[in-house]
BALOBA-1460 file (C-alpha; in Angstrom, 3 decimals):
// residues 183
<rec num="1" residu="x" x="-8.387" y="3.382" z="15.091"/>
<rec num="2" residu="x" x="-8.413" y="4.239" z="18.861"/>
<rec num="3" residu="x" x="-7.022" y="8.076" z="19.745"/>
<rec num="4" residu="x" x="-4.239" y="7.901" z="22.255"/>
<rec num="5" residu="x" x="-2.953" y="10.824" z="24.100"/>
<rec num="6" residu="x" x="0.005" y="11.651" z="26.107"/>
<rec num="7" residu="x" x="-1.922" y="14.035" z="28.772"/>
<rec num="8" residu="x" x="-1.900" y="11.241" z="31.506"/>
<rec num="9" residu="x" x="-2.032" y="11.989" z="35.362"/>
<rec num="10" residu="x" x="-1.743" y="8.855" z="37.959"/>
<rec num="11" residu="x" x="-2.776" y="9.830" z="41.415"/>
<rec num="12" residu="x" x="-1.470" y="8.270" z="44.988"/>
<rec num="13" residu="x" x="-3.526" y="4.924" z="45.710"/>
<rec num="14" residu="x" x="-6.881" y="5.738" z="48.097"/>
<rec num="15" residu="x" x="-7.417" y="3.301" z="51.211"/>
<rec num="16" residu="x" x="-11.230" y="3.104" z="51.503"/>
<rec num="17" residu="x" x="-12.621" y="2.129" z="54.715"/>
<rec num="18" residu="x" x="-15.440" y="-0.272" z="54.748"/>
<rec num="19" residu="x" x="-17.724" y="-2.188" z="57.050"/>
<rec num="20" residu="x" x="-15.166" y="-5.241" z="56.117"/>
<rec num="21" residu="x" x="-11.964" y="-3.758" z="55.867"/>
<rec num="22" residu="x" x="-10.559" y="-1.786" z="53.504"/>
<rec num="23" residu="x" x="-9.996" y="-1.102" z="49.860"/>
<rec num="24" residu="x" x="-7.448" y="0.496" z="47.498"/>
<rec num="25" residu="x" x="-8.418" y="2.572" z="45.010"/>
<rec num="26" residu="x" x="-6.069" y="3.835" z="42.081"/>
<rec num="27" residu="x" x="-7.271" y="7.026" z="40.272"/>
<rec num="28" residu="x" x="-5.346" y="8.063" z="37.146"/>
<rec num="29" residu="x" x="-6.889" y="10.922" z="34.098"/>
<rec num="30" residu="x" x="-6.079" y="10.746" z="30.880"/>
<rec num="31" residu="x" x="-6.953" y="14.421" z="29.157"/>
<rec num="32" residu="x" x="-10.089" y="15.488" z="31.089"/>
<rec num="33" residu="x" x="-11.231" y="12.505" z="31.999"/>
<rec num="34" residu="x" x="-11.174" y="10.651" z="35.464"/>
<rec num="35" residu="x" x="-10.546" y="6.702" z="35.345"/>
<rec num="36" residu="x" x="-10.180" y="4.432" z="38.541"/>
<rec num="37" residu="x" x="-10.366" y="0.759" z="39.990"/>
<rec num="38" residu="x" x="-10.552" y="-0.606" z="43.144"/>
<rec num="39" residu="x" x="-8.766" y="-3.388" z="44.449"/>
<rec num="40" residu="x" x="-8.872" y="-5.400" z="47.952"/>
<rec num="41" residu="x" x="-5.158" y="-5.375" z="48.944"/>
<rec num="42" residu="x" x="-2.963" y="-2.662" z="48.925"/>
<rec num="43" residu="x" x="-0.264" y="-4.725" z="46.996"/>
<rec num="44" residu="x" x="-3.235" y="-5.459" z="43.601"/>
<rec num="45" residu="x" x="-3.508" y="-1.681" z="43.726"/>
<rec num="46" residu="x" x="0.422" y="-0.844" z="43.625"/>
<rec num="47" residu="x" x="1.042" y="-3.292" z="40.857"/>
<rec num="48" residu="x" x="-1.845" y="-1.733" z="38.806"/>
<rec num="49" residu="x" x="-0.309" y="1.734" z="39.687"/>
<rec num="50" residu="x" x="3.390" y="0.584" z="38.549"/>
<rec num="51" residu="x" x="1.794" y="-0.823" z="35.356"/>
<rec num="52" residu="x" x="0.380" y="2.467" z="34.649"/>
<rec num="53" residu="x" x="3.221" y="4.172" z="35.492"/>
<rec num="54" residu="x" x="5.406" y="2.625" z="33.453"/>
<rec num="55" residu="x" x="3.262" y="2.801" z="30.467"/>
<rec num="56" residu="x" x="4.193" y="6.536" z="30.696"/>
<rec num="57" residu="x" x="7.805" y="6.090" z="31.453"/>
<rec num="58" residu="x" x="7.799" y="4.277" z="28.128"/>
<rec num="59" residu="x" x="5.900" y="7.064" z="26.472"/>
<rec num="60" residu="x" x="2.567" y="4.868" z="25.420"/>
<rec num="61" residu="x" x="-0.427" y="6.764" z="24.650"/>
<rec num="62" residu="x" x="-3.229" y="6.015" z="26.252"/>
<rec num="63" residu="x" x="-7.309" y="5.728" z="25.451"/>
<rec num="64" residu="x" x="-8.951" y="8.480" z="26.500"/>
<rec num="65" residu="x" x="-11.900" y="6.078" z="26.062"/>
<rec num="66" residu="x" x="-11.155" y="3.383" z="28.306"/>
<rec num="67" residu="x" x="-8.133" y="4.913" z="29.977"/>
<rec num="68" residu="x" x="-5.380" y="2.247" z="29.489"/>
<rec num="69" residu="x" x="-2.482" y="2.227" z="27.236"/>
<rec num="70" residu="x" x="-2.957" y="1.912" z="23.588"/>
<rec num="71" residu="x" x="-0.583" y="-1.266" z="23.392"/>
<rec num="72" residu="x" x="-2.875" y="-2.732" z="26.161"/>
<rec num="73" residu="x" x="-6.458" y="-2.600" z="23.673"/>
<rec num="74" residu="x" x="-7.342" y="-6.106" z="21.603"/>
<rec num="75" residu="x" x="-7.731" y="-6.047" z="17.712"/>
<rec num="76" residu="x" x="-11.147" y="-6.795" z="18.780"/>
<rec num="77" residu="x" x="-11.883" y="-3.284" z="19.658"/>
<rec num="78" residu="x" x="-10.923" y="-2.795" z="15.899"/>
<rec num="79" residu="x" x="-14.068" y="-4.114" z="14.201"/>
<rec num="80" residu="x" x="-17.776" y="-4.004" z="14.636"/>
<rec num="81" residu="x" x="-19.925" y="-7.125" z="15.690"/>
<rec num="82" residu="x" x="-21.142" y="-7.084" z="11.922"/>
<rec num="83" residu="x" x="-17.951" y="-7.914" z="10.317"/>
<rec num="84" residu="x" x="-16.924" y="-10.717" z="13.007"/>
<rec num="85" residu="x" x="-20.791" y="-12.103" z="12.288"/>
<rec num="86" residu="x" x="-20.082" y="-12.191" z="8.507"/>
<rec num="87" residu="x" x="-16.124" y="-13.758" z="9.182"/>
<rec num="88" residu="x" x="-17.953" y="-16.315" z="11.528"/>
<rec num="89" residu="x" x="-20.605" y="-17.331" z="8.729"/>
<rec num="90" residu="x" x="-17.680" y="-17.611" z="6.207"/>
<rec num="91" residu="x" x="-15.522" y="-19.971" z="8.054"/>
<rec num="92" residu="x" x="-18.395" y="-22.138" z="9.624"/>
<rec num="93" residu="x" x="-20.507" y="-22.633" z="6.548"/>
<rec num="94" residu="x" x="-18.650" y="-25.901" z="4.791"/>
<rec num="95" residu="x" x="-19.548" y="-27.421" z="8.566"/>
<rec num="96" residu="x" x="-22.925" y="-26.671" z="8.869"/>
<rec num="97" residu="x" x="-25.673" y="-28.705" z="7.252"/>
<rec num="98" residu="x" x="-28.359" y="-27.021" z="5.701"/>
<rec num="99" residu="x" x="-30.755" y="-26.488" z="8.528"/>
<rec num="100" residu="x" x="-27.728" y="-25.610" z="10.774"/>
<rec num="101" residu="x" x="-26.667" y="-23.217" z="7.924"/>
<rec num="102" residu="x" x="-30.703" y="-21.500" z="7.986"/>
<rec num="103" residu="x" x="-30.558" y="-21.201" z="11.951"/>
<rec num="104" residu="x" x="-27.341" y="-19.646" z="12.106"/>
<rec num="105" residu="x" x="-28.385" y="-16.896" z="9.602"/>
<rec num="106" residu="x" x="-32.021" y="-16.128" z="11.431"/>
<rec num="107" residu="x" x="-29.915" y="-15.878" z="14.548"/>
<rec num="108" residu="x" x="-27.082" y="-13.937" z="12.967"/>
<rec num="109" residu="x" x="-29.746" y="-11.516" z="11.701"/>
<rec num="110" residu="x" x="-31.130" y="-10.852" z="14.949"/>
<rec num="111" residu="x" x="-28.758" y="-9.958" z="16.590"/>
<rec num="112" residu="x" x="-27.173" y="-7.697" z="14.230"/>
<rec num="113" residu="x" x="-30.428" y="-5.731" z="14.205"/>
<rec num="114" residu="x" x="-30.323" y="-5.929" z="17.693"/>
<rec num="115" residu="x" x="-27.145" y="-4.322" z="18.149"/>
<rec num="116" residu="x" x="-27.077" y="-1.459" z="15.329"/>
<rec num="117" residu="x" x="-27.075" y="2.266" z="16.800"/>
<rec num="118" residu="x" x="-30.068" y="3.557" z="15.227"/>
<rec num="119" residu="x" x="-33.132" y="1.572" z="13.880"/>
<rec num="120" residu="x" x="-33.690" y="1.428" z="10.452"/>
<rec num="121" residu="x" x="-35.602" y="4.343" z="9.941"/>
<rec num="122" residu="x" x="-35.081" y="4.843" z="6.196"/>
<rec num="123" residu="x" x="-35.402" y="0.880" z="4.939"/>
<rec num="124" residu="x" x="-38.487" y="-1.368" z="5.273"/>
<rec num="125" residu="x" x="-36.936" y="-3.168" z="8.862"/>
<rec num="126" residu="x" x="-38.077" y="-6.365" z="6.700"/>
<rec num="127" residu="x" x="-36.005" y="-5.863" z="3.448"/>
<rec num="128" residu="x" x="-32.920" y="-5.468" z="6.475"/>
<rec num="129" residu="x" x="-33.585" y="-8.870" z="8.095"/>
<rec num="130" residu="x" x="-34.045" y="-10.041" z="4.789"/>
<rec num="131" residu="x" x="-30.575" y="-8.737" z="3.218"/>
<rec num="132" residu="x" x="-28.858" y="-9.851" z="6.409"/>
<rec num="133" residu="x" x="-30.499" y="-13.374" z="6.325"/>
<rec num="134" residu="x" x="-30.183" y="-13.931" z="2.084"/>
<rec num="135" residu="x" x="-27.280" y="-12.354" z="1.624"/>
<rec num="136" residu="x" x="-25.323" y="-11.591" z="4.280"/>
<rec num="137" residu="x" x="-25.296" y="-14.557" z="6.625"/>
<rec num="138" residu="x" x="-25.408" y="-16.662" z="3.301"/>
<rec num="139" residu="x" x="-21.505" y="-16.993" z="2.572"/>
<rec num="140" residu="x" x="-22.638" y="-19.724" z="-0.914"/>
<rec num="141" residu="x" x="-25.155" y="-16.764" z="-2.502"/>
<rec num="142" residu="x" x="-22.640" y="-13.837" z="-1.346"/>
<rec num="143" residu="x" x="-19.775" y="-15.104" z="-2.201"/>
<rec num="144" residu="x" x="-21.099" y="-16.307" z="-5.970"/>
<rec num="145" residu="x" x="-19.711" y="-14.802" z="-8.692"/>
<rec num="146" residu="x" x="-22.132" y="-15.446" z="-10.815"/>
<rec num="147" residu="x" x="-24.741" y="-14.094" z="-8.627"/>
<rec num="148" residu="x" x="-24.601" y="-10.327" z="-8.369"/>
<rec num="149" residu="x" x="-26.023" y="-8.750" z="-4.942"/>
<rec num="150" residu="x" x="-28.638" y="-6.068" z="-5.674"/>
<rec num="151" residu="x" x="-27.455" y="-2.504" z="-5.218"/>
<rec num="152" residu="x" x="-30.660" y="-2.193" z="-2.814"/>
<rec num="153" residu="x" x="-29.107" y="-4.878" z="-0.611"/>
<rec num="154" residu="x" x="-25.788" y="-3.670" z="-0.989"/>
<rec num="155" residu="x" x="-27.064" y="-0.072" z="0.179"/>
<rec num="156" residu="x" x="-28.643" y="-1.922" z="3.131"/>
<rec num="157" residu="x" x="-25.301" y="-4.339" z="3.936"/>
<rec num="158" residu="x" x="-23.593" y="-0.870" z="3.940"/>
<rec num="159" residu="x" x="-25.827" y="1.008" z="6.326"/>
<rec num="160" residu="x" x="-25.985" y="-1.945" z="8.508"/>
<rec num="161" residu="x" x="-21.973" y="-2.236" z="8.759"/>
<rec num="162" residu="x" x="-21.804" y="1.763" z="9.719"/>
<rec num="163" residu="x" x="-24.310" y="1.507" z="11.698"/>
<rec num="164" residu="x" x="-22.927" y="-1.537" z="14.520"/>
<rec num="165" residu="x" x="-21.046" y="-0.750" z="16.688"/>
<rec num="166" residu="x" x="-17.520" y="-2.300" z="17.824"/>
<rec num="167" residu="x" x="-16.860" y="-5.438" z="19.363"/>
<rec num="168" residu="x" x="-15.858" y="-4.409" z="22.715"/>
<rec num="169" residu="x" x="-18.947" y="-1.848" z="23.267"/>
<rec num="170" residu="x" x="-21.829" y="-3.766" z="21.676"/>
<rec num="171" residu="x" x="-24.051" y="-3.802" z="25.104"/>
<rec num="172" residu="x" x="-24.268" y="-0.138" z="26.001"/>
<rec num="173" residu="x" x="-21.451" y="1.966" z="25.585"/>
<rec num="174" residu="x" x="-17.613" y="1.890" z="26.332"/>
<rec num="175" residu="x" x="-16.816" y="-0.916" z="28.976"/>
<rec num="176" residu="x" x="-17.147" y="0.063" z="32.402"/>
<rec num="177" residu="x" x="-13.419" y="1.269" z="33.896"/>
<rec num="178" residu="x" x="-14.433" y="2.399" z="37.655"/>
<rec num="179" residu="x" x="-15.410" y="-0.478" z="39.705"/>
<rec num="180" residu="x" x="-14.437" y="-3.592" z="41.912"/>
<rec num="181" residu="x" x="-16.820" y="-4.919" z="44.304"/>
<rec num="182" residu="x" x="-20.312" y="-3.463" z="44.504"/>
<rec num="183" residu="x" x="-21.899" y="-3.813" z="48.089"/>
């Protein structure tokens, strides 16, 4: 769940001079912190502006995270990479073939390790590949009834689903809100 907050400022638009031309920068804060975005033409910049502006007429919380209006954030933002892996595995396993289905898994694994916030420190990094790969990414064995996952893997599938991070933020950190052209 994403905190929204009321405590929104939106500044006057910025004209930038620059060896080119100029740019248009709109600055807004939301609590304490600063967001902005440049744009090339005055008229980008306004419309942004008026979009954020009315986002407060309406009374819309906004992100203190990535400064926007709640109502503007995906459902994405809403899970972690490890639960859209597993979702992936489960609806693309009856179309994989059996090599397909091992490949996917070893790749699935990967980057799943790849992307947690803190290594493994307290499991054997090879019994987490190995949960991920066996059980995990393996919708036929997890999905078994008959087939009972091991409360060590199951402590391990846990961690590993704390321990990802969400969808929109899974290469370093909250997506970048300040920018347009770098020079």
């Amino acid at each position: 769940m994403i905190d929204g907050t009321f405590d929104v400022r939106i500044y006057n638009i910025e004209r930038r001079t620059r060896a080119n031309g100029y740019t248009y920068k709109v600055v807004w804060k939301v609590g304490t912190k600063k967001h902005s975005k440049t744009y090339p033409t005055k008229a980008l910049a306004d419309a942004r502006r008026s979009e954020l502006l009315t986002a407060v007429k309406r009374g819309e919380p906004f992100s203190a995270e990535t400064g926007m209006p709640i109502s503007y954030s995906s459902k994405a933002a809403d899970s972690n990479w490890y639960d859209f892996a597993v979702e992936f595995v489960d609806k693309s396993w009856p179309h994989f073939s059996a090599n397909q289905r091992k490949n996917v898994a070893k790749a699935m694994t990967s980057a799943t390790v790849a992307l947690l916030r803190t290594p493994p420190k307290q499991f054997d990094p090879v019994r987490v590949r190995t949960a991920l790969r066996e059980w995990a990414f393996n919708s036929k064995r997890r999905t078994n009834p008959e087939e009972r996952i091991p409360d060590e893997v199951r402590v391990i599938l846990d961690w590993v689903q704390r321990q990802n991070r969400p969808r929109g933020t899974a290469f370093g950190g909250a997506p970048r809100q300040s920018g347009g052209r770098r020079r």
